[in-house]
Phi, psi and omega in degrees: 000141183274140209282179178303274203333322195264348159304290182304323198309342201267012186235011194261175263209158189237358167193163196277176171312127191147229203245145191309155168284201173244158188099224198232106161267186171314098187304045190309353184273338185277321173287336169279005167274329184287353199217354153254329186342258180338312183321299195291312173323272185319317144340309192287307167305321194278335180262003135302319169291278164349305199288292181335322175279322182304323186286309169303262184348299174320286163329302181273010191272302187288338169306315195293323161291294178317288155354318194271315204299308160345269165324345176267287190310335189264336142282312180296039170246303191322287186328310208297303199281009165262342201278315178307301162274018164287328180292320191275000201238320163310332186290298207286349142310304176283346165280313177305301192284332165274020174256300146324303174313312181279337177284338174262353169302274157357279180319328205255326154323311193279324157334271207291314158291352147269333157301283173341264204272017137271309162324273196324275192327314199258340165257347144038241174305291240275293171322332184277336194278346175282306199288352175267322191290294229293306164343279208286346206266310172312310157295347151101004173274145200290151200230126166238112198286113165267106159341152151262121185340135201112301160357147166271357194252341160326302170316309190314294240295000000 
């Protein structure tokens, strides 16, 4: 193949402007077509060949998408169905743990109601015996303080 410079040179006027010379001139439009004709040919192949890769690219470009797009749809099936069952596995974690929960709530409720009502139970007597003095004192009745069995002044009398 021939450099830019003797391409162009071949294009350059072959004498100056005016009136022909003598002899025959030069067909330069038949000779630069015999002399790229091939040039171009081979052009014409190489861009039939390009198109040819472009289309195959084009072609494994949509395979290679479709593939992927598959695959996307098919982890965000996985994620949906891993997700799901994280969420059902978390409740029943969090129903377990309020359930432990409600139950030591319970014990300290049944704890405290049970205090509760000894405390009631043991203060009792002292109270029926106030509320008994204060009755009859209001009425005006004679009142005699009943030991509770045990008492240290039971013993004295």
């Amino acid at each position: 193949m021939t450099g830019l410079r003797e391409l162009l040179m071949r294009f350059r006027p072959v004498s100056t402007p005016g009136p022909a010379a003598t002899g025959v001139p030069a067909d330069r439009a038949a000779e630069l077509a015999a002399e790229l004709t091939p040039t171009l040919a081979l052009l014409d192949r190489t861009a039939e060949q390009a198109e040819a890769v472009r289309d195959a690219a084009r072609h494994e470009a949509e395979r290679i998408r479709e593939d992927a797009a598959r695959e996307a749809e098919q982890v965000v099936a996985e994620a949906i169905d891993r997700s799901c069952r994280i969420r059902t596995q978390a409740a029943a974690h969090r129903r377990e743990l309020g359930r432990h929960e409600a139950a030591a709530i319970r014990a300290a409720g049944q704890r405290d109601a049970t205090a509760l009502s000894h405390r009631a139970a043991s203060r009792l007597p002292a109270v029926t015996e106030r509320v008994t003095a204060e009755v009859r004192c209001q009425l005006g009745l004679p009142y005699r303080q009943h030991r509770p069995p045990g008492s240290a002044e039971e013993g004295s009398s």
